[in-house]
C-alpha positions as CSV (number, residue, x, y, z in Angstrom):
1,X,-17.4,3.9,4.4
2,X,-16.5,7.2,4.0
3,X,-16.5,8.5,7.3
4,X,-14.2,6.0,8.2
5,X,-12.1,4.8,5.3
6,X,-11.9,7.8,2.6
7,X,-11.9,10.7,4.3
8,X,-9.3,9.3,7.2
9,X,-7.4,8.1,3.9
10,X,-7.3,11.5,1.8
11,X,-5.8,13.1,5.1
12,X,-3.5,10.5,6.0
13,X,-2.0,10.7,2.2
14,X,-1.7,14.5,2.3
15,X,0.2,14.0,5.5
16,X,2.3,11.1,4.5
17,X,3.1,12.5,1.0
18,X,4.0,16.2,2.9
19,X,6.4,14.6,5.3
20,X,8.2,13.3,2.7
21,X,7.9,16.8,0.4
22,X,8.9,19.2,3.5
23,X,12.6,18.0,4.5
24,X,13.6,17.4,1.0
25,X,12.4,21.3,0.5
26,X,14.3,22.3,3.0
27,X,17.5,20.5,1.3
28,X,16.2,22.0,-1.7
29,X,16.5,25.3,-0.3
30,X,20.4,24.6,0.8
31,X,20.0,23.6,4.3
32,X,22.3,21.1,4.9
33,X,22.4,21.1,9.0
34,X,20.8,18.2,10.4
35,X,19.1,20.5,13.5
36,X,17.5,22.5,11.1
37,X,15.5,19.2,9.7
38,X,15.2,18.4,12.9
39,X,13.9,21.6,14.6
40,X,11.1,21.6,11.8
41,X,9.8,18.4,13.2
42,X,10.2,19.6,16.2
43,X,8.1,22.7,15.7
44,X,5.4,20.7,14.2
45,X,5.3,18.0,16.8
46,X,5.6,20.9,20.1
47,X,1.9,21.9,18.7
48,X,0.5,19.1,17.9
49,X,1.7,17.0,21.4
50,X,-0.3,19.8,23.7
51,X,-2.9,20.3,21.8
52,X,-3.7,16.7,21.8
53,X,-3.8,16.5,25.2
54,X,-6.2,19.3,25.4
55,X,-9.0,17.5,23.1
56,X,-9.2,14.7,25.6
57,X,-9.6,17.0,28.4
58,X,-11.5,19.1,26.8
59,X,-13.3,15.9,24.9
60,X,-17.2,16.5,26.3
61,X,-16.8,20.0,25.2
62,X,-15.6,20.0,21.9
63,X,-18.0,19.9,18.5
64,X,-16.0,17.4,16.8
65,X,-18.0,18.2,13.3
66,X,-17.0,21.8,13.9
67,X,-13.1,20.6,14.4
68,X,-13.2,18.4,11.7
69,X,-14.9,20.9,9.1
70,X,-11.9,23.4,10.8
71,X,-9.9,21.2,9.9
72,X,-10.8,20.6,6.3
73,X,-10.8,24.8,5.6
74,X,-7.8,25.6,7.1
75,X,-5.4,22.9,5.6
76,X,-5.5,24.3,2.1
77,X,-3.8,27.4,3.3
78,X,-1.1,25.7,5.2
79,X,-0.7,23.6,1.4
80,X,-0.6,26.8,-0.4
81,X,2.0,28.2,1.9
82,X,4.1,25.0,1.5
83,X,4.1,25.8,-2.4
84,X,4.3,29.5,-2.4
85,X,7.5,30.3,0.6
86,X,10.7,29.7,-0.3
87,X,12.1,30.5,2.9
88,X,13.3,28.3,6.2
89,X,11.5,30.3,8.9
90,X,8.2,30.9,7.1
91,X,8.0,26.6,6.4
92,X,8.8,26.1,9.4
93,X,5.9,28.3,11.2
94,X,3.6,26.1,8.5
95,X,4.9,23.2,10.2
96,X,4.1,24.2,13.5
97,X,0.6,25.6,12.5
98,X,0.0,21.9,10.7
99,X,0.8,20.6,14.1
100,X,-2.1,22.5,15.4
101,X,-4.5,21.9,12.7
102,X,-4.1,17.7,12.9
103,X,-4.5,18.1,16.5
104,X,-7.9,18.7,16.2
105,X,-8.5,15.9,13.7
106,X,-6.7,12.4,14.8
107,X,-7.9,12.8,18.1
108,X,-11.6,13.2,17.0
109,X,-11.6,10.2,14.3
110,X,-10.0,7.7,17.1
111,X,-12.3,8.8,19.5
112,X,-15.7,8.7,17.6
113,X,-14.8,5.2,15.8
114,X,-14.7,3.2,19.3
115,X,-18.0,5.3,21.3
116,X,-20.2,2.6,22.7
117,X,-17.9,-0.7,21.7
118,X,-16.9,-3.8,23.8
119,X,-13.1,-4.6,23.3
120,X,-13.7,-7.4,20.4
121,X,-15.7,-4.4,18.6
122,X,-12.9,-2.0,19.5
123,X,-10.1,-4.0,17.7
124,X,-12.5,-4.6,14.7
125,X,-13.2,-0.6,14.3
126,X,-9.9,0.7,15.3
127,X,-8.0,-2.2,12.8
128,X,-10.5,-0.6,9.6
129,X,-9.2,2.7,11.0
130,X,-5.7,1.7,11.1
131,X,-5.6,-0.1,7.6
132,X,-7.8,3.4,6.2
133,X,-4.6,5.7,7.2
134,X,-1.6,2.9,6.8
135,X,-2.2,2.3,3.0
136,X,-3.0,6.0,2.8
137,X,1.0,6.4,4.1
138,X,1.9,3.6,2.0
139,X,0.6,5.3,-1.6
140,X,1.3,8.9,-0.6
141,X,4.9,8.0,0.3
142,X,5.4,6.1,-2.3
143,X,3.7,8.8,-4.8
144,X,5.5,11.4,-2.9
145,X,9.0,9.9,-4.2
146,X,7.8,9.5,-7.8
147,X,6.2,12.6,-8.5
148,X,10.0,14.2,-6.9
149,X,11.7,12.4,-9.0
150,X,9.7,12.8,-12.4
151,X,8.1,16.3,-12.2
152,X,9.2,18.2,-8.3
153,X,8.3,19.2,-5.2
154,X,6.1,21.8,-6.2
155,X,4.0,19.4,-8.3
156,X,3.1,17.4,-5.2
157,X,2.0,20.3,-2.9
158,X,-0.4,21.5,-5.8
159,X,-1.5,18.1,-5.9
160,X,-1.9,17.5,-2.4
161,X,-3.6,21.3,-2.5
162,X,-6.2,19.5,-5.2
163,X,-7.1,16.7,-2.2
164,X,-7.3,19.2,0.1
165,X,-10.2,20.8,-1.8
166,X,-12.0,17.3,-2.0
167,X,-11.4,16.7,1.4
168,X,-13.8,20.0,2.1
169,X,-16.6,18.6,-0.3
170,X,-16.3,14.9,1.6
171,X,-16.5,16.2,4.9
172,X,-18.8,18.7,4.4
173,X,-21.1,16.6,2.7
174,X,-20.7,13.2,5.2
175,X,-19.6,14.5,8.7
176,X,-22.6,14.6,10.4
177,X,-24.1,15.2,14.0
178,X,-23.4,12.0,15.3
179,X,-19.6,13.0,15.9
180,X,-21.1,15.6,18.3
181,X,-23.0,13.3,20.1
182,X,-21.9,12.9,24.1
183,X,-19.6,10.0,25.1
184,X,-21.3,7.1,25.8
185,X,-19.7,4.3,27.8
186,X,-21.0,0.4,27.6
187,X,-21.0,-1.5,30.3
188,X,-18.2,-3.6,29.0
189,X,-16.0,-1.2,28.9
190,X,-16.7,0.0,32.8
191,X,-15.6,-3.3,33.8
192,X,-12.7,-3.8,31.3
193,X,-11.2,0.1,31.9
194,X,-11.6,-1.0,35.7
195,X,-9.6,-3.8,35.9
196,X,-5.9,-3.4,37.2
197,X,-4.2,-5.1,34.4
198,X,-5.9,-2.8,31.6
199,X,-4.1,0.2,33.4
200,X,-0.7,-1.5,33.7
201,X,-1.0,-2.4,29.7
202,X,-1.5,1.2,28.9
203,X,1.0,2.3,31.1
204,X,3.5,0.1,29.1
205,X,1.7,0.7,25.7
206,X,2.5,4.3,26.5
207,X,5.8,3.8,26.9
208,X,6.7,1.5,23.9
209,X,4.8,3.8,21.7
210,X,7.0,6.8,23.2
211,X,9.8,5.0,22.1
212,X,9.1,3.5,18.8
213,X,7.9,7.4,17.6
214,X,11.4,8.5,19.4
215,X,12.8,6.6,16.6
216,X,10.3,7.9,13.6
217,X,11.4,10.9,14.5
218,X,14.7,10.2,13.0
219,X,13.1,8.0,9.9
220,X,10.8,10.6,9.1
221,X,12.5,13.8,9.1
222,X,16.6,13.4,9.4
223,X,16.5,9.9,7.2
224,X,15.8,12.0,4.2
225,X,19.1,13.9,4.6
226,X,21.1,10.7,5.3
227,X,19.6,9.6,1.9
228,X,20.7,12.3,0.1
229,X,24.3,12.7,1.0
230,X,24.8,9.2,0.4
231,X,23.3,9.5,-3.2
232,X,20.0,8.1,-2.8
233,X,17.5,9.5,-4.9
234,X,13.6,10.9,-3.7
235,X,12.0,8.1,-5.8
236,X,13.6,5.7,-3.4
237,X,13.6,7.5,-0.6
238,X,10.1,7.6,-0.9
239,X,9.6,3.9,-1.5
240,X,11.8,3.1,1.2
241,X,9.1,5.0,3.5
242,X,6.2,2.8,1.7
243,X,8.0,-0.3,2.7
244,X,7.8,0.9,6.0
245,X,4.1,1.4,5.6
246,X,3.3,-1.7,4.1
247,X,4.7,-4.0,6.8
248,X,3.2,-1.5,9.0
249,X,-0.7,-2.4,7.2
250,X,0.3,-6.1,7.3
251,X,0.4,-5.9,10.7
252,X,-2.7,-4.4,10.8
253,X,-4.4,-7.2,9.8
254,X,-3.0,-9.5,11.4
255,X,-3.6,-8.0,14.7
256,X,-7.5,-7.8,13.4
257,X,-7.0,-11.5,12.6
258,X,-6.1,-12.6,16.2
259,X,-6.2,-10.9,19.5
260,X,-4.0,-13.2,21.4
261,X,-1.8,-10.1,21.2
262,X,-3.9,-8.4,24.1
263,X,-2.6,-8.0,27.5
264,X,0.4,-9.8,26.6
265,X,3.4,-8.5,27.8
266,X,5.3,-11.0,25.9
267,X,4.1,-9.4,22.1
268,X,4.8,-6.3,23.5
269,X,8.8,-7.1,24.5
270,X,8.9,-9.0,20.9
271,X,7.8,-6.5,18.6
272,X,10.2,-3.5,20.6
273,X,13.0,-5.8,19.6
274,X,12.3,-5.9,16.2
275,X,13.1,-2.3,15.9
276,X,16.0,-2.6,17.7
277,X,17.0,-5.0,14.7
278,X,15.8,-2.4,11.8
279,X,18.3,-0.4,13.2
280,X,21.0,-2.1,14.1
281,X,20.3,-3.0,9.8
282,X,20.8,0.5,8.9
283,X,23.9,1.0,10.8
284,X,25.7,-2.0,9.5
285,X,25.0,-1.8,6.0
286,X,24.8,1.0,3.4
287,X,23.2,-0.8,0.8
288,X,19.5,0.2,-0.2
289,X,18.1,-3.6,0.0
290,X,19.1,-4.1,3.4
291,X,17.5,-0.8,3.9
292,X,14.4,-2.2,2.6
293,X,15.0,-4.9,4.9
294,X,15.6,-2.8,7.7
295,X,12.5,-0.7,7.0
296,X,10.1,-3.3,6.8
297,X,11.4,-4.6,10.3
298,X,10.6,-0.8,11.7
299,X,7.4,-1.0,10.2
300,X,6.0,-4.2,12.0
301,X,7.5,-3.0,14.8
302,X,5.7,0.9,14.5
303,X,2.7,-1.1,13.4
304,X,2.2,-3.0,16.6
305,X,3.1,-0.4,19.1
306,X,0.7,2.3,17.4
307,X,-2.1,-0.6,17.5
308,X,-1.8,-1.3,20.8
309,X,-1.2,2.0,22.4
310,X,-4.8,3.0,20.7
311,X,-6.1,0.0,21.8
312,X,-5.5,0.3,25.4
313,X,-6.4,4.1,24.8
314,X,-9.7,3.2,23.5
315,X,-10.7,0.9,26.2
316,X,-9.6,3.6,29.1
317,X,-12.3,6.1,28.1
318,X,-14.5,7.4,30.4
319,X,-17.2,9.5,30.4
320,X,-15.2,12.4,31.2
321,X,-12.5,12.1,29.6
322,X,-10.9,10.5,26.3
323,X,-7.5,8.4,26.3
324,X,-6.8,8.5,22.0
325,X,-5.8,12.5,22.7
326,X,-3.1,11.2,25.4
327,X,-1.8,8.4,23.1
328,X,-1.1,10.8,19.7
329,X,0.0,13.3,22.4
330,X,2.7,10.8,23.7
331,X,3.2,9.3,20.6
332,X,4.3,12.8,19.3
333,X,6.3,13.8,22.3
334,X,8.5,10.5,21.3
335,X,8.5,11.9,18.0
336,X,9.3,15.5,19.1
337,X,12.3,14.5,21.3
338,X,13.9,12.0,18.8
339,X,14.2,14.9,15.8
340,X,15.9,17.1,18.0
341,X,18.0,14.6,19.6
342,X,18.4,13.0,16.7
343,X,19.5,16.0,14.7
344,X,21.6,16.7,17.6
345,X,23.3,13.2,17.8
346,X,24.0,13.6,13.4
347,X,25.3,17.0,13.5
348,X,27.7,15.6,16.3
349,X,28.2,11.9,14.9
350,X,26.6,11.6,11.6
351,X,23.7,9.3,10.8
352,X,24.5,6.5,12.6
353,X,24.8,7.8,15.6
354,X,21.4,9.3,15.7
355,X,20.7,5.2,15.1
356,X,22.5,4.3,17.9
357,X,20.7,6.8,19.8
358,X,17.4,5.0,18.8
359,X,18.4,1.5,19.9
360,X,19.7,2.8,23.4
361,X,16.7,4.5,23.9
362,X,14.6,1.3,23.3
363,X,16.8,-0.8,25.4
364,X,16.5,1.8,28.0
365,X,12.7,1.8,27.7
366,X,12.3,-2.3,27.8
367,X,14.5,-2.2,30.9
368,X,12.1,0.5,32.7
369,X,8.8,-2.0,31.3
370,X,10.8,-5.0,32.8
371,X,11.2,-3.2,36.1
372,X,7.2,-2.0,36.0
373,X,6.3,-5.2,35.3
374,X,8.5,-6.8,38.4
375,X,6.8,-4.3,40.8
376,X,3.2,-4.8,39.1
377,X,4.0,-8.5,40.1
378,X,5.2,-8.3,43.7
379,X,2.0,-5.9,44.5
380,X,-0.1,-8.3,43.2
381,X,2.0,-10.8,45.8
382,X,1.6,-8.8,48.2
């Protein structure tokens, strides 16, 4: 319970809660360029991509209870830096060397939670793992807004600071030597990670979760900024971002619920098109509860992507190498290029076209699964 719900959910609210703290420091601090926001996300996601990468090469190697204990020491520092700097360059090195430090902890959870399972246990773990970290993002966005809003920014660094410390005592205490053990594949998974079709859904899995993090780019760290020159307030920025989780934990379950949803091509196409919908939401209307609309449409669709990018990622391991590095690596290249695009695309048309940017790149990205799906078909012909 703790190995895999708490301490996954302490981390995952630090994170949420600081993604929402960050860019509205930054405006706090008089930045009012979009790139800037955007170039701080950037920053963060240019470590973290790489580095991810490098765990599941490196996967056989690695002492995850020594990473994760890393993990747990160094963050407090990067918190306290957070609250002490007041200026743009020194946050945003804190954001790159946060990049760095969650490298080494996402990777290791996804991988150990799904060592040694068939692909019905591998849903049932990864879904606890998933609904762990999604209502995690959920509370500490929604907390993030309120304690803005009533005390400030510096309240909810100290307080994350505070979790930070507890997050030491858990893992300390409860990460054990099994995370060190070898990777052990069951036969199940052989002969499931063998099969043609298993490839071709992780290839597309891949790419949907590429672009569906292209577009939290924007939410997560130039969304703020839109918000605030239009008036909105942290408090509901913040619970606009919990809505987002929400739908995103709903999904969660459901997908735990039924697994009709794997190796279908035709979920996949479904879900991409909700987030083309979110946004075309946000660029129409500037009201806040067709933004809550539109948020909750993004979250399904985030929520189903993320799930089955892992999924497929999961069931690809071999004993060699891990997959769940590759998939937070891709998913944070997505993330990477939309901020700077994004930020880009603002400074040039304002927020919505950094939406627009968003919904072409989807469209563009079910096009390219279309045509991989067509060729997967004719070899199979053939």
């Amino acid at each position: 319970m703790i190995n895999i719900f708490i301490i996954p959910f302490i981390y995952a609210f630090i994170g949420a809660s600081l993604f929402i703290a960050i860019p509205l420091r930054i405006i706090d601090l008089g930045v009012s360029n979009p790139f800037i926001l955007g170039l701080a996300g950037g920053v963060f996601s240019i470590f973290y991509a790489p580095l991810c990468i490098l765990h599941s090469l490196l996967s056989n190697r690695i002492n995850k209870r020594t990473a994760i204990l890393s993990v747990s020491i160094i963050y407090p520092f990067i918190i306290l830096g957070f609250l002490l700097f007041n200026n743009i360059p020194t946050i945003i090195m804190l954001c790159g060397l946060m990049g760095i430090v969650l490298s080494m902890f996402w990777p290791t959870y996804q991988s150990h939670i799904t060592i040694g399972l068939d692909s019905a246990q591998t849903t049932h773990s990864l879904q606890k793992f998933n609904v762990a970290w999604g209502s995690a993002v959920v509370i500490g966005c929604f907390m993030g807004g309120v304690i803005i809003s009533f005390m400030n920014i510096k309240m909810l660094f100290t307080i994350n600071l505070i979790l930070s410390f507890i997050g030491i005592y858990l893992v300390t205490g409860h990460i054990h030597n099994k995370l060190t053990d070898p990777i052990v594949e069951c036969a199940a998974q052989n002969k499931q990670s063998d099969q043609p079709r298993s490839k071709f859904f992780l290839i597309l899995a891949w790419m949907g979760v590429f672009a569906v993090f292209f577009s939290m780019g924007v939410i997560v760290w130039l969304f703020p900024k839109f918000a605030v020159d239009a008036g909105v307030s942290p408090l509901i920025i913040g619970s606009l971002r919990a809505v987002l989780g929400i739908f995103q934990v709903v999904i969660f379950f459901i997908l735990r619920l039924n697994h009709k949803w794997q190796y279908s091509f035709s979920h996949l196409f479904f879900y991409e098109l909700i987030l083309v919908f979110g946004f075309i939401t946000l660029i129409l209307s500037s009201n806040v509860m067709w933004w809550i609309l539109a948020f909750s449409l993004i979250g399904v669709s985030v929520g189903f992507l993320y799930s089955s990018s892992l999924f497929y990622s999961a069931q690809a391991r071999s004993a060699k190498r891990e997959k769940t590095g590759f998939h937070e690596a891709v998913l944070t290249s997505g993330t990477l290029l939309g901020t700077l695009l994004g930020g880009i695309m603002a400074k040039i048309f304002s927020g919505s076209g950094a939406y627009s940017m968003c919904i072409v790149f989807m469209i563009i990205c079910i096009i390219i699964q279309f045509v991989v799906r067509f060729r997967h078909k004719i070899r199979r012909i053939l």
